[in-house]
C-alpha positions, 0 to 999 in steps of 0.5 A: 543484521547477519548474526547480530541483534539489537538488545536492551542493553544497546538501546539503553545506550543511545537513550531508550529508557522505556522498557515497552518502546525498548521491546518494540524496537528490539521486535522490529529491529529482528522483523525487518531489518534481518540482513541490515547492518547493526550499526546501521539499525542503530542509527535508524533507532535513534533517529526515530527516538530523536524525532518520532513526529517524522515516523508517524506514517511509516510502513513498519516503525509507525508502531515505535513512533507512536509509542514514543510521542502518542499524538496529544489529543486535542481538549475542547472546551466551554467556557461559562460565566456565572449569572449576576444574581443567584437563584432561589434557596430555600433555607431550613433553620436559617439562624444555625446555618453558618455564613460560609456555607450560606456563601457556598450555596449563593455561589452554586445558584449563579450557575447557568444550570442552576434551578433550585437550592436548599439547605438544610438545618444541619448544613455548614461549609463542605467542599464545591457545594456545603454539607447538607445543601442540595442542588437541582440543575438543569440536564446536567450533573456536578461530580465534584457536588455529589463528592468524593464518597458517592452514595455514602450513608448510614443504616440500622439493624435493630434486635430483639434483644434487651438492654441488659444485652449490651452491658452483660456481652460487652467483650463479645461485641467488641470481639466481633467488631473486630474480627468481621468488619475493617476499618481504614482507606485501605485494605478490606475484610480477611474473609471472601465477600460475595454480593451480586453487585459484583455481577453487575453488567455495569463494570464491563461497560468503561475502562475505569469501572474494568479496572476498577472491579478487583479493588471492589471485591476486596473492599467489600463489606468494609468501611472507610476512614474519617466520620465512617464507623460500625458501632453497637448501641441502644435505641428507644422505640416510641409508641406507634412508631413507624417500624411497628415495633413495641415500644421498648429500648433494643440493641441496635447496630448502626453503620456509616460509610460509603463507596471505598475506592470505587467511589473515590476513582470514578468522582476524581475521574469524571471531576477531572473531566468537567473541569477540563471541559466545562471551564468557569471562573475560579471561585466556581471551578470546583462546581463544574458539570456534565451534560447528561447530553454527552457521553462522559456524562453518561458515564458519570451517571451510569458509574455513580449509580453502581457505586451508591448500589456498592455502598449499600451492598457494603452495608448489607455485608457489615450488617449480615457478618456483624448478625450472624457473628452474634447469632442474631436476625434484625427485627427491622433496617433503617438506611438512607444515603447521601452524596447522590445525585 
């Protein structure tokens, strides 16, 4: 190129529009092309713009094809059909049950890896599997069952401390809602959160969980939208209960949420996955799975194991800023999770 060089502006004019494949080619242009006409170098640029395909196995414009037109990788699939009858339900409440989740459930025993199903008394209409239904399959796994919210629960503290409490420092708790939980899709607390599920090895072993690690440490300890809430309130112990505790009204702080933004990556990615290779009919598409064989569903399950841990490390953050806010240690902690497989 003599004196000249080839600039962004230049390729700009001749239809480069990426800023990545405009660096690559500026860098190859000053590479290997030192003593080539600029007009010359031009012209090969567009070329290779106008027809990457043809410069795949090039010596040294591989790198600039490749950018341009990355070879599509090529997706396998199976293709399945739904038994003709559904499998065995076993049914808690029937009577309170609503008919579409009923439906719902009949649909997601005539898959192949169906065994066995359940519903529970509280069970209605959910997406791809109902609310308060359960699933047992086959050596494989439904993203799209477990959910968007994976390992989503409720947990309780309970303190000792009177009921009077409640009414005579109203202000105080509503105060220290405020100031140490975070309510909403998105953002998270003011204040650093430290937990060891950070530490967890399991966020060095995909590109998704890598990725995902930064948006984890500044959501934790927070809570999601929708049903999701942290409130204080009033529990009445009976007598011989399980806890062990008098029998007496206490305060109580109870918590609903699940996995934020982690959860809600790894169950759009891996969803995305079984419906691309798990191909059903589209009544039942929502409702494809992994094999536990493969190393997706491998993936699936290692990512939403550490995200239920997450929930519950969120959990555990609410409940020990909300304590300490209040100057006060819980007498017991009652937790259970749901969105799980």
């Amino acid at each position: 190129m003599g004196k000249y060089s080839i600039k962004s502006k230049d390729l700009s004019k001749i239809g480069y529009r990426d800023d990545v494949a405009r660096g690559l080619a500026m860098n190859l242009a000053a590479r290997y092309f030192k003593h080539t006409p600029k007009e010359e170098v031009m012209k090969i640029l567009q070329e290779v713009l106008l027809q990457p395909e043809a410069y795949r196995e090039h010596p040294f414009l591989a790198p600039l094809a490749l950018k341009l037109a990355p070879p599509q990788k090529q997706k396998t699939f199976t293709a399945h059909t739904l038994l003709p009858t559904a499998g065995p339900v076993k049914t808690y409440g029937s009577q309170g049950i609503e008919a579409a989740a009923k439906k719902q459930m009949e649909l997601a025993m005539r898959l192949p890896v169906a065994v066995q199903g359940a519903l529970m008394p509280d069970a209605h209409a959910g997406f791809g599997l109902p609310i308060g239904g359960v699933l047992a399959v086959e050596n494989a796994v439904l993203p799209y069952a477990v959910g968007l919210d994976i390992g989503c629960r409720m947990a309780l503290s309970i303190f000792d401390l009177p009921e009077r409490y409640l009414q005579s420092n109203t202000y105080q708790l509503k105060q220290a809602l405020k100031e140490f939980t975070h309510l909403g899709i998105t953002g998270g607390l003011e204040f650093a959160q430290e937990h060891e599920v950070l530490d967890r090895k399991e966020f060095r072993q995909t590109e998704l969980l890598r990725k995902l690690h930064g948006k984890a440490m500044r959501q934790l300890g927070s809570s999601g939208g929708g049903n999701h809430f942290v409130e204080f309130g009033l529990i009445e112990m009976a007598q011989n209960n399980s806890l062990g505790l008098p029998a007496q009204t206490y305060v109580a702080l109870l918590s609903h949420s699940g996995s934020r933004g982690l959860g809600a990556a790894v169950a759009k990615h891996y969803t995305n996955l079984a419906v691309d290779t798990c191909k059903l009919p589209r009544e039942a598409q929502q409702l494809a799975w992994l094999s536990l064989d493969s190393e997706a569903g491998q993936e699936y399950w290692l990512s939403m194991n550490l995200a239920g841990d997450y929930a519950r490390a969120c959990h555990d953050r609410i409940h020990l800023n909300l304590a300490k806010a209040i100057g006060e240690k819980p007498l017991a902690r009652v937790e259970n999770h749901h969105n799980f497989a």
